[in-house]
PyMOL Python script that loads the backbone (N, CA, C, O; Angstrom):
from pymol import cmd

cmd.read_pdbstr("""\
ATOM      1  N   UNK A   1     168.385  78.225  76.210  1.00  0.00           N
ATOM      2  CA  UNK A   1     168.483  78.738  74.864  1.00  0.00           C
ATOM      3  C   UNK A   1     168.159  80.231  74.892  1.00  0.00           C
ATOM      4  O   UNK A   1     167.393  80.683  75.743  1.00  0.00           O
ATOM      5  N   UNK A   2     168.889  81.201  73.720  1.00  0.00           N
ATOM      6  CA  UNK A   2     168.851  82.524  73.954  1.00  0.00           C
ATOM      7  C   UNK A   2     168.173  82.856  72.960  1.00  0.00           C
ATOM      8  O   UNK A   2     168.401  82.130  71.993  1.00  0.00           O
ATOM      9  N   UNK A   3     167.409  83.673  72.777  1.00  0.00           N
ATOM     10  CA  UNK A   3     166.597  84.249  71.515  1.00  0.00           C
ATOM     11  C   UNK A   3     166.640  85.491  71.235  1.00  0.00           C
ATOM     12  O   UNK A   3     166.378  86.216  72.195  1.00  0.00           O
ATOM     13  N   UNK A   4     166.942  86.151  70.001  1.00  0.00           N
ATOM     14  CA  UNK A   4     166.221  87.688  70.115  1.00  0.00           C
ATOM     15  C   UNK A   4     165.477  87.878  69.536  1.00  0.00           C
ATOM     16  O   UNK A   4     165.364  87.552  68.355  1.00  0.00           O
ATOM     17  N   UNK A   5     164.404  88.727  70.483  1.00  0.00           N
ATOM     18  CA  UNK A   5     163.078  89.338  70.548  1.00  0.00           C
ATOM     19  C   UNK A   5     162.548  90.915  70.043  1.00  0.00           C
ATOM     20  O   UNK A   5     163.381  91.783  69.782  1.00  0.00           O
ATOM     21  N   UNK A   6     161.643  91.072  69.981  1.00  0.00           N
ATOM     22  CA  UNK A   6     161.577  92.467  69.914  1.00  0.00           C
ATOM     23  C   UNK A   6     160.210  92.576  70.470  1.00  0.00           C
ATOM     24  O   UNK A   6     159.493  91.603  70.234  1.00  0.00           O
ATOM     25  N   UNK A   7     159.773  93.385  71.043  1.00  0.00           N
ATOM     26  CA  UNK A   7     158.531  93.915  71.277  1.00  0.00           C
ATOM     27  C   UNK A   7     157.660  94.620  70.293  1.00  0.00           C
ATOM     28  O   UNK A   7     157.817  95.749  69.828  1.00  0.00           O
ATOM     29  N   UNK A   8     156.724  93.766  70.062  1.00  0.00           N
ATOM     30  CA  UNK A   8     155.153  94.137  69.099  1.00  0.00           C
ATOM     31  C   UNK A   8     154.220  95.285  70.293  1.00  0.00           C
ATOM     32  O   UNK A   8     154.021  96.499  70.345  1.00  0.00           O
ATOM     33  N   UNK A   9     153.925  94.351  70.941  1.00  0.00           N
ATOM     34  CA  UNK A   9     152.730  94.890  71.876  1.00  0.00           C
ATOM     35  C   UNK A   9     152.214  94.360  73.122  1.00  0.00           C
ATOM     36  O   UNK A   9     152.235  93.163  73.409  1.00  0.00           O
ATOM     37  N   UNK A  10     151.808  95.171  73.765  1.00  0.00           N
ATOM     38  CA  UNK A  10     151.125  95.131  74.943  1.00  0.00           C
ATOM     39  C   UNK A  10     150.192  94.632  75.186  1.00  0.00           C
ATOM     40  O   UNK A  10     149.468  94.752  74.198  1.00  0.00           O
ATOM     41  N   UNK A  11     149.427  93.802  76.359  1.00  0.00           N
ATOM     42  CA  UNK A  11     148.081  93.144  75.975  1.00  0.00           C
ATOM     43  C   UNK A  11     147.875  92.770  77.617  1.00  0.00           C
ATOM     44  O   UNK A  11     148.099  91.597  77.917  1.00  0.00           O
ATOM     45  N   UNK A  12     147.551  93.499  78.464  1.00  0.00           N
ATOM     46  CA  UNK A  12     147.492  93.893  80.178  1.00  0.00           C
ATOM     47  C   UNK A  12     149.152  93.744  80.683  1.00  0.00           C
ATOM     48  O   UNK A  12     149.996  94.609  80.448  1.00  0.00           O
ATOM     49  N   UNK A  13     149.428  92.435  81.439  1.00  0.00           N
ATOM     50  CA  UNK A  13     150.452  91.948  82.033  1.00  0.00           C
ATOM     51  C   UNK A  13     151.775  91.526  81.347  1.00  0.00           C
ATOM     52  O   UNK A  13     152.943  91.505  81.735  1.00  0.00           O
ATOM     53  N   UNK A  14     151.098  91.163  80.061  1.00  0.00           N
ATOM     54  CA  UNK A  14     151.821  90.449  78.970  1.00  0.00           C
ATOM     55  C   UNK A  14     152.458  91.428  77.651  1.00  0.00           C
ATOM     56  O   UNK A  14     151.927  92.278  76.936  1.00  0.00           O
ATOM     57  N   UNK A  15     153.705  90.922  77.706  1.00  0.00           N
ATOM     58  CA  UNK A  15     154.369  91.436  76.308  1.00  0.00           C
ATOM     59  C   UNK A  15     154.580  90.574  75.512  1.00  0.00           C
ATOM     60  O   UNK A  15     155.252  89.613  75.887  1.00  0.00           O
ATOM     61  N   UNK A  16     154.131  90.616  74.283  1.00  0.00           N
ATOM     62  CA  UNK A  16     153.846  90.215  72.595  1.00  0.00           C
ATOM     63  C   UNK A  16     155.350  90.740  72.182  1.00  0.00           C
ATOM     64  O   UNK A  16     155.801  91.781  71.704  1.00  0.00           O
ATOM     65  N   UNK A  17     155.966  89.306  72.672  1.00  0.00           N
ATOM     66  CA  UNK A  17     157.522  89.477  71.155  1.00  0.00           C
ATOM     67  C   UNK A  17     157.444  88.723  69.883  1.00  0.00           C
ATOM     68  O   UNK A  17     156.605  87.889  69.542  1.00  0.00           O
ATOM     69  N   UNK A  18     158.390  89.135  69.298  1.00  0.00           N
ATOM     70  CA  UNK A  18     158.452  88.268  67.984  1.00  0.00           C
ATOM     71  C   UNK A  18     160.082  88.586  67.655  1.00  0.00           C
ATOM     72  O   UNK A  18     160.767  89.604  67.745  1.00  0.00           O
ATOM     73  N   UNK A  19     160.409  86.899  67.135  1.00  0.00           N
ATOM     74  CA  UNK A  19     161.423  86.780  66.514  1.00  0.00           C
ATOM     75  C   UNK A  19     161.746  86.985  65.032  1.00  0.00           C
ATOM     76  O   UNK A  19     160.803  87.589  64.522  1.00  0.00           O
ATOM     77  N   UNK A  20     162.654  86.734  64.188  1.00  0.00           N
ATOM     78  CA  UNK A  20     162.989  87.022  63.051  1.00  0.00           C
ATOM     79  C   UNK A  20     162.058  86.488  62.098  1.00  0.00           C
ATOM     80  O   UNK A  20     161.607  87.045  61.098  1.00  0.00           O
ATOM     81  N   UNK A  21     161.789  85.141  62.611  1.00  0.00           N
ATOM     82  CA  UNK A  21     160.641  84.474  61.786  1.00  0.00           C
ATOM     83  C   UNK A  21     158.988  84.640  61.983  1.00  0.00           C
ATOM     84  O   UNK A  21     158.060  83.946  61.569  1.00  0.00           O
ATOM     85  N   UNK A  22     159.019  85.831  62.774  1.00  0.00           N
ATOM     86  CA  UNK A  22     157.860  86.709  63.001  1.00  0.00           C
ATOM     87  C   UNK A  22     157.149  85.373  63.707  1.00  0.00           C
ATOM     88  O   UNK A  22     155.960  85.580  63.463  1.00  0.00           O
ATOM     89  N   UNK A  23     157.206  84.351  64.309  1.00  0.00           N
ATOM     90  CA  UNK A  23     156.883  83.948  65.430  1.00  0.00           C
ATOM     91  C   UNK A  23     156.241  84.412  67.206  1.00  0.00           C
ATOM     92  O   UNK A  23     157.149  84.695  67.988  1.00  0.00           O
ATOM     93  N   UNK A  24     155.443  84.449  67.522  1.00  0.00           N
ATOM     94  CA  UNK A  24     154.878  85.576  68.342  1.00  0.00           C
ATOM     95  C   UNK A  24     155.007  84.702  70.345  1.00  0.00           C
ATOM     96  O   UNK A  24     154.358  83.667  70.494  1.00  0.00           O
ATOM     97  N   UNK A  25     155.849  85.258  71.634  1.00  0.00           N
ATOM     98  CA  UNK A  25     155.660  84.738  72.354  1.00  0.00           C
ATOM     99  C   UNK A  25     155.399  85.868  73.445  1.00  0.00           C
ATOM    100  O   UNK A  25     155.908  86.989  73.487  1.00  0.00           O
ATOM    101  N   UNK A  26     154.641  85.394  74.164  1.00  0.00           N
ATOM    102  CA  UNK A  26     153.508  85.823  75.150  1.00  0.00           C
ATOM    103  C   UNK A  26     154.535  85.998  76.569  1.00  0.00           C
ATOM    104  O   UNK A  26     154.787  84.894  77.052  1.00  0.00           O
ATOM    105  N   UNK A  27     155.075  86.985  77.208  1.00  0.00           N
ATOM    106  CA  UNK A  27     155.820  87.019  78.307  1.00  0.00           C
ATOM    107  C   UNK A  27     155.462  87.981  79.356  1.00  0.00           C
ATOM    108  O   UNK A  27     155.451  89.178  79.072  1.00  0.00           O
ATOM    109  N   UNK A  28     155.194  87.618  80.433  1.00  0.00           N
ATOM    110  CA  UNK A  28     155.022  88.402  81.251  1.00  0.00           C
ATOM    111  C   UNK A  28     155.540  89.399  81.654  1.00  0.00           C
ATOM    112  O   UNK A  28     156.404  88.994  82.432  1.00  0.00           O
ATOM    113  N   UNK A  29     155.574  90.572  81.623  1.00  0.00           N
ATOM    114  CA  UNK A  29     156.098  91.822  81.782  1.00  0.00           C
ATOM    115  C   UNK A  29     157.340  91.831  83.377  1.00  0.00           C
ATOM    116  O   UNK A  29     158.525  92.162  83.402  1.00  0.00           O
ATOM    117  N   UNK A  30     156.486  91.352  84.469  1.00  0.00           N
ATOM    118  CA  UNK A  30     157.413  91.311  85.756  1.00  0.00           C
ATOM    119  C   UNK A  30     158.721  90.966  85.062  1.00  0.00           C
ATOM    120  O   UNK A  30     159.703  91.691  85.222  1.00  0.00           O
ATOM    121  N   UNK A  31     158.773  89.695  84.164  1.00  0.00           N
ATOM    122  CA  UNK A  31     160.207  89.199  83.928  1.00  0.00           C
ATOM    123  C   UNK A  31     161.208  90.061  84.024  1.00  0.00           C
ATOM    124  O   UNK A  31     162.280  90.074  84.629  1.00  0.00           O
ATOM    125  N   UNK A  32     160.456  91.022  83.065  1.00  0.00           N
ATOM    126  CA  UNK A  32     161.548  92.345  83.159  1.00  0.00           C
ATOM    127  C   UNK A  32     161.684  93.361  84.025  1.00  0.00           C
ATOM    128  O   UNK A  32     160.736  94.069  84.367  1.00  0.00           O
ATOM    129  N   UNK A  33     162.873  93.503  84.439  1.00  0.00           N
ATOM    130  CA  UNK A  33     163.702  94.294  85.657  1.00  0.00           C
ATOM    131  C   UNK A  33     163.916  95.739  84.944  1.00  0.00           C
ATOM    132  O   UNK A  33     164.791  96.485  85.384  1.00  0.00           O
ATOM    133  N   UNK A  34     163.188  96.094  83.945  1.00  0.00           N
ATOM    134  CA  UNK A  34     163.691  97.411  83.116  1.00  0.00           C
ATOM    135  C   UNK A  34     162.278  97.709  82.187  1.00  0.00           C
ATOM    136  O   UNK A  34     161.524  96.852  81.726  1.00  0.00           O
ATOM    137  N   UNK A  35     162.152  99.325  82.050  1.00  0.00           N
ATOM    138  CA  UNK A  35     161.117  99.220  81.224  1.00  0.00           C
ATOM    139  C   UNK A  35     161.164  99.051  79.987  1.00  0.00           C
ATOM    140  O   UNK A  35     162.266  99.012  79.440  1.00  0.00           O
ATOM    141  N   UNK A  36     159.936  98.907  79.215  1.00  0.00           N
ATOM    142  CA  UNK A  36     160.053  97.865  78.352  1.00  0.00           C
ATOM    143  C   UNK A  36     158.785  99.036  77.362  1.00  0.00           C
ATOM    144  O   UNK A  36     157.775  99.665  77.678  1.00  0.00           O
ATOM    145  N   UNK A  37     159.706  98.793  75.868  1.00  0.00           N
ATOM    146  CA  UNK A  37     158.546  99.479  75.158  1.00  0.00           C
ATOM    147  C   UNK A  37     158.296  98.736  73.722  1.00  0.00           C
ATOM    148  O   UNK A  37     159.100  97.949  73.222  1.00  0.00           O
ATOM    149  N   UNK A  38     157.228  99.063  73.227  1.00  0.00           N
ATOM    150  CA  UNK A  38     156.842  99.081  71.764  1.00  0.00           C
ATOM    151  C   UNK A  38     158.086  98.742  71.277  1.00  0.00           C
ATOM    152  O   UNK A  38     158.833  99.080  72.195  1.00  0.00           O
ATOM    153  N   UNK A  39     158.804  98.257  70.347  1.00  0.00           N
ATOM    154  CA  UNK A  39     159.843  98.270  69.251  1.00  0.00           C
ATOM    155  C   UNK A  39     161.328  98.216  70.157  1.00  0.00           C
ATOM    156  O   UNK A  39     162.357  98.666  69.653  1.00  0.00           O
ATOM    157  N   UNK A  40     161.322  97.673  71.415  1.00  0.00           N
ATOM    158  CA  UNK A  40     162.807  97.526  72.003  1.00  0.00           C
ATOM    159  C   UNK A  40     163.053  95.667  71.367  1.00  0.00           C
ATOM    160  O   UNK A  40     162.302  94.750  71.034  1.00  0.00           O
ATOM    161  N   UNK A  41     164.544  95.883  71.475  1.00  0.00           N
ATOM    162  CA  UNK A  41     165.171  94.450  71.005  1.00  0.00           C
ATOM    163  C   UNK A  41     165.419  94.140  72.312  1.00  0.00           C
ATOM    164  O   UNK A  41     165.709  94.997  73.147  1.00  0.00           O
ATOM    165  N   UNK A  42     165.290  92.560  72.629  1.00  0.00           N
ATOM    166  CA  UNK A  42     165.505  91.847  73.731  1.00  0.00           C
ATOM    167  C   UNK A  42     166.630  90.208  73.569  1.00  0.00           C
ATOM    168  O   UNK A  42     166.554  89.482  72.578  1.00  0.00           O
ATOM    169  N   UNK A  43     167.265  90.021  74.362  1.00  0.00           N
ATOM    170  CA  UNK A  43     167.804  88.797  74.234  1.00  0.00           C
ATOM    171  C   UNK A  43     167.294  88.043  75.914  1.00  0.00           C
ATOM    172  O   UNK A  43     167.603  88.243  77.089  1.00  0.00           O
ATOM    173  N   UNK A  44     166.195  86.945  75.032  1.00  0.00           N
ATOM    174  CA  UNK A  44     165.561  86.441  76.028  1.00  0.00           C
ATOM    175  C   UNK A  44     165.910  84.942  76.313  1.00  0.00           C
ATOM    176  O   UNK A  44     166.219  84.370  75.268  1.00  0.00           O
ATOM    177  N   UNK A  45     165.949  84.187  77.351  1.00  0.00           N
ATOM    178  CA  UNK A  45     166.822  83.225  77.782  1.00  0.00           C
ATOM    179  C   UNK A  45     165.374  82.162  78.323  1.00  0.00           C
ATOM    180  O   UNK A  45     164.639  82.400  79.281  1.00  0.00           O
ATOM    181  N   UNK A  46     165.313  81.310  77.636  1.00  0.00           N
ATOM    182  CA  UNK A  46     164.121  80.106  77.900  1.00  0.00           C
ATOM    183  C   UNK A  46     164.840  79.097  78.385  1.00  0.00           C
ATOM    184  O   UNK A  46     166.033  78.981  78.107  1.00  0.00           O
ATOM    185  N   UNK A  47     163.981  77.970  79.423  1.00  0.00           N
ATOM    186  CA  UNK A  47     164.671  76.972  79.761  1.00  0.00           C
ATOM    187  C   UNK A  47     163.170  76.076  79.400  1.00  0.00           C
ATOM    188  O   UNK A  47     162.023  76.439  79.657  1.00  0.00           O
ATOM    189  N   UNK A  48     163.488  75.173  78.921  1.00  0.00           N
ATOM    190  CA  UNK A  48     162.327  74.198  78.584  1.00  0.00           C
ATOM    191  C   UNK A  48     161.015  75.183  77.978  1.00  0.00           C
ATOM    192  O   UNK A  48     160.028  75.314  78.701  1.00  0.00           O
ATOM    193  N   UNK A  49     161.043  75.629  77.089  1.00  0.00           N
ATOM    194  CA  UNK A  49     160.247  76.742  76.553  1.00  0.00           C
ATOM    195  C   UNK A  49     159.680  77.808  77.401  1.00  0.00           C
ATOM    196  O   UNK A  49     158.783  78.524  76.956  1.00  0.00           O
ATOM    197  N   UNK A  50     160.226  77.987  78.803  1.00  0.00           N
ATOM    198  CA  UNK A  50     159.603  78.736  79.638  1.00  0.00           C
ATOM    199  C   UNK A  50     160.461  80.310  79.559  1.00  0.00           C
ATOM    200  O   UNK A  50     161.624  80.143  79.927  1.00  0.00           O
ATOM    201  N   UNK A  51     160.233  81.454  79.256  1.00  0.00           N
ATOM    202  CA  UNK A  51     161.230  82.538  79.818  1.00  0.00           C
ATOM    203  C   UNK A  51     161.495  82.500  81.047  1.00  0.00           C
ATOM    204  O   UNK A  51     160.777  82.439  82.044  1.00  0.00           O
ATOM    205  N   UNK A  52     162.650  82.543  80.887  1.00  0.00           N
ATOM    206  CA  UNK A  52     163.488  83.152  82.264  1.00  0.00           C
ATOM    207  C   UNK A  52     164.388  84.516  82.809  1.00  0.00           C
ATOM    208  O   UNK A  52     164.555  84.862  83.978  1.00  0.00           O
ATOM    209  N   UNK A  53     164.768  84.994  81.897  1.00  0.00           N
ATOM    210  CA  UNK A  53     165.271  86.178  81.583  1.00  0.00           C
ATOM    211  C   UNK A  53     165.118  86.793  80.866  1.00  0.00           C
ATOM    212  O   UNK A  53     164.479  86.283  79.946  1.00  0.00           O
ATOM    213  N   UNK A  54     165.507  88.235  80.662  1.00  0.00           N
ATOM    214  CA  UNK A  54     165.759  89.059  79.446  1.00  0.00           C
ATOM    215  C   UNK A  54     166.863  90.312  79.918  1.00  0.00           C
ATOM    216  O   UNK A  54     167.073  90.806  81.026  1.00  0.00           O
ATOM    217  N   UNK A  55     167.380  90.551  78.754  1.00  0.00           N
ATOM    218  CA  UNK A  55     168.538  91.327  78.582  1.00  0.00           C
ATOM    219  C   UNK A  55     168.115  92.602  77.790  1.00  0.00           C
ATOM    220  O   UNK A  55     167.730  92.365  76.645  1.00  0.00           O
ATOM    221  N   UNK A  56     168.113  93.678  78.110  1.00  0.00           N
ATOM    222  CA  UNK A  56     167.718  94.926  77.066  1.00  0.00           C
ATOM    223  C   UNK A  56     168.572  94.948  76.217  1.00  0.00           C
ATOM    224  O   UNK A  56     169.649  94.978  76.813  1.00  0.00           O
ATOM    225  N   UNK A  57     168.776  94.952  74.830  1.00  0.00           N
ATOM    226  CA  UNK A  57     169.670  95.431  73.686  1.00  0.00           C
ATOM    227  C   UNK A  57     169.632  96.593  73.394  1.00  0.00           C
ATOM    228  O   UNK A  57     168.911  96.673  72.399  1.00  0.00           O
ATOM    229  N   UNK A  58     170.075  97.791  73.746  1.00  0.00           N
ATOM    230  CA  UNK A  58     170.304  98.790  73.512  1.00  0.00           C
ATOM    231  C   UNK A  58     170.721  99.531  72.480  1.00  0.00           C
ATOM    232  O   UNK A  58     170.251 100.662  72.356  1.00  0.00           O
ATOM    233  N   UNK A  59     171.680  99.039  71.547  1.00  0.00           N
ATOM    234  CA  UNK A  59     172.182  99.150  70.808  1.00  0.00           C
ATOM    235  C   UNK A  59     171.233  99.205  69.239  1.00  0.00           C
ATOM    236  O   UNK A  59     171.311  99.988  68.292  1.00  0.00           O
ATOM    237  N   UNK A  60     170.444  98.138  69.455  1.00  0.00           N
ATOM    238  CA  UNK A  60     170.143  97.258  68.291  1.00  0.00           C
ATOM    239  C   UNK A  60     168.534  98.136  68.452  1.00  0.00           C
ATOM    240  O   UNK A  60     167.990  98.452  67.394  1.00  0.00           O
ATOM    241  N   UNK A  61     167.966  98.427  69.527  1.00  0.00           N
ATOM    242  CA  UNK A  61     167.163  99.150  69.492  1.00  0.00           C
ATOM    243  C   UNK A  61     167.326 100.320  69.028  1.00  0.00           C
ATOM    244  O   UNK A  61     166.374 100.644  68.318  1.00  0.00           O
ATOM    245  N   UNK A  62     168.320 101.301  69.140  1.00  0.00           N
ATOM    246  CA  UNK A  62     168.493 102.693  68.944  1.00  0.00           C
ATOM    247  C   UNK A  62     168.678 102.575  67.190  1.00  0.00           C
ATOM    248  O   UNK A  62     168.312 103.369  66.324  1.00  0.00           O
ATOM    249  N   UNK A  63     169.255 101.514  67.089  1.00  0.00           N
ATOM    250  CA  UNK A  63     170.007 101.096  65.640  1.00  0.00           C
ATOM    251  C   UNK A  63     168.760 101.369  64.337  1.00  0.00           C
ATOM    252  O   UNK A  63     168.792 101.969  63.262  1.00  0.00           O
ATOM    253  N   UNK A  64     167.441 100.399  65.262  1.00  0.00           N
ATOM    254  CA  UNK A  64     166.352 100.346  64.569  1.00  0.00           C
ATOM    255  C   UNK A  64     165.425 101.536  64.394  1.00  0.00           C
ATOM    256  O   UNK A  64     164.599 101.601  63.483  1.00  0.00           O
ATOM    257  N   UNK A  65     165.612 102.513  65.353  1.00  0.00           N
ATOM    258  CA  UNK A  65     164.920 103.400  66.030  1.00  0.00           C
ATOM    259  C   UNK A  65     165.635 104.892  64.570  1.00  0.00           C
ATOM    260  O   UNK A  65     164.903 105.592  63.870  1.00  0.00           O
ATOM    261  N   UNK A  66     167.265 104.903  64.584  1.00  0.00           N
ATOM    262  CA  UNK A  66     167.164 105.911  63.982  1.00  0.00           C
ATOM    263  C   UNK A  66     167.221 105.210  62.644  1.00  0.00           C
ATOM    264  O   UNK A  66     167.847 105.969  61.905  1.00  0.00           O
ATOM    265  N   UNK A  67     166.954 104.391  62.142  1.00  0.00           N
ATOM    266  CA  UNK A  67     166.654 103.583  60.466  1.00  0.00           C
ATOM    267  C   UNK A  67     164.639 104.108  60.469  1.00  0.00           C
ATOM    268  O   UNK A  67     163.825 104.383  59.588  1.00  0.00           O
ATOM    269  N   UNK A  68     164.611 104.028  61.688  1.00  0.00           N
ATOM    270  CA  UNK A  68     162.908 104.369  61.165  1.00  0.00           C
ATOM    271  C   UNK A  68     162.962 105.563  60.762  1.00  0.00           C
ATOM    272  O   UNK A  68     162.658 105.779  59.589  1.00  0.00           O
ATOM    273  N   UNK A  69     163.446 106.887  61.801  1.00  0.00           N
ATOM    274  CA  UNK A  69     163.989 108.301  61.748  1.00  0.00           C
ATOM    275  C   UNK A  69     164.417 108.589  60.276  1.00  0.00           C
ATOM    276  O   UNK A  69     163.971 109.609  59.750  1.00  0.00           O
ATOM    277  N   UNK A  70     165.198 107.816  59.612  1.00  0.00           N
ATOM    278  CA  UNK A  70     165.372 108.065  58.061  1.00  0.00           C
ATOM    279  C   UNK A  70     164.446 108.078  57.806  1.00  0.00           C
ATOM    280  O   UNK A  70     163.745 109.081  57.677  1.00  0.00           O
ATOM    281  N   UNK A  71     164.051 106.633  57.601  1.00  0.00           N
ATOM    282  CA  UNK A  71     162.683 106.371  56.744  1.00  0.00           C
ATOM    283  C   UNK A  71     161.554 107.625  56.306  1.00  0.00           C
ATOM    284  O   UNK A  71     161.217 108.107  55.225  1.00  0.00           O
ATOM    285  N   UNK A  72     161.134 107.899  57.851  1.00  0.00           N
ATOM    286  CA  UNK A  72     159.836 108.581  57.982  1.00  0.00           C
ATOM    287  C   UNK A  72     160.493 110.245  57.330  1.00  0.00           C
ATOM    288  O   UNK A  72     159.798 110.796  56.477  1.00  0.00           O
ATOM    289  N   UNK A  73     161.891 110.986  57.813  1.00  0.00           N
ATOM    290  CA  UNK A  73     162.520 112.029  57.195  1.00  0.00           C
ATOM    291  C   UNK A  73     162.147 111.669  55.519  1.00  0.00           C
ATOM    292  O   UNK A  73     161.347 112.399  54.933  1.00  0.00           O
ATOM    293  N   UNK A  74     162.594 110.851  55.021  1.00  0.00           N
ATOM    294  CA  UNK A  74     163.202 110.191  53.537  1.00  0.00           C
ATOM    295  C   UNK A  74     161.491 110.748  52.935  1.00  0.00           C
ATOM    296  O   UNK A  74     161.288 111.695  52.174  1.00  0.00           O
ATOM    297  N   UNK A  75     160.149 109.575  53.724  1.00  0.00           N
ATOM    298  CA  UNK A  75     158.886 110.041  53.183  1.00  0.00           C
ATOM    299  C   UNK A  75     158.663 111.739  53.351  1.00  0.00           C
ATOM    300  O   UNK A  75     158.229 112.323  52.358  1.00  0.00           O
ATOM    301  N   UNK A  76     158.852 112.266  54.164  1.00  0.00           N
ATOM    302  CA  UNK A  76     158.405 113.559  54.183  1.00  0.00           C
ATOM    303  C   UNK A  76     158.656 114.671  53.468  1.00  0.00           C
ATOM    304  O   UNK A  76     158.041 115.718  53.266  1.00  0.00           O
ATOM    305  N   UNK A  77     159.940 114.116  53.045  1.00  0.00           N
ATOM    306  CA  UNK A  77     160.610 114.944  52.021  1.00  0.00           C
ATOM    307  C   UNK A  77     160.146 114.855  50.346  1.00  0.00           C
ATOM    308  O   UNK A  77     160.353 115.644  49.424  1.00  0.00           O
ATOM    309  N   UNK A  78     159.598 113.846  50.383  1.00  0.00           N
ATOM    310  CA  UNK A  78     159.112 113.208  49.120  1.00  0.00           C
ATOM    311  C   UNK A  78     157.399 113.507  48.918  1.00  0.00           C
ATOM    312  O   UNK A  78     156.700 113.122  47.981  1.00  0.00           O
ATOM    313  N   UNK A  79     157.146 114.003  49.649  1.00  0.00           N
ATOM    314  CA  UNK A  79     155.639 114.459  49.482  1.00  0.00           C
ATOM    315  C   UNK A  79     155.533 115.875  49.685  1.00  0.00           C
ATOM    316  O   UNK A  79     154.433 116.428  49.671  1.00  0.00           O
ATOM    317  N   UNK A  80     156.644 116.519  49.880  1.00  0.00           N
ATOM    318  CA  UNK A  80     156.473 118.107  49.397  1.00  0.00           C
ATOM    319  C   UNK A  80     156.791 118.360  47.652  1.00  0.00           C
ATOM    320  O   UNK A  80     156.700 119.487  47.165  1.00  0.00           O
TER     321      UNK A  80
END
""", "prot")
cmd.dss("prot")
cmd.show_as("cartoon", "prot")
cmd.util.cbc("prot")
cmd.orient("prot")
């Protein structure tokens, strides 16, 4: 089964994702073959609830990344 993830946080070895339903799973960092940050989207591949893979989403990260870039522009402008 495939899921997408996103990265919350860090916590030593382990990366803190969460899905849409803000559900929180605990994955070991080695899994990933790529670095891995704060707020990246992941499509992660479980077999019997275990991870087994992950896929970087690139797209969907940058996507989210310049919607924050508004955001935070949008506030700054609004408090001068």
């Amino acid at each position: 089964m495939k899921k997408k993830l996103q990265t919350d946080r860090f916590e030593g070895d382990i990366a803190v994702l969460f899905d849409m339903e803000k559900n929180l799973y605990d994955v070991p960092k080695d899994l990933f073959g790529f670095e891995l940050h704060e707020g990246d989207y992941l499509e992660v591949t479980f077999e019997n609830g275990v991870p087994v893979s992950a896929v970087f989403l690139a797209e969907e990260t940058e996507a989210a990344r310049q919607k924050i870039r508004a955001l935070m522009a949008k506030m700054r402008r609004k408090k001068m």
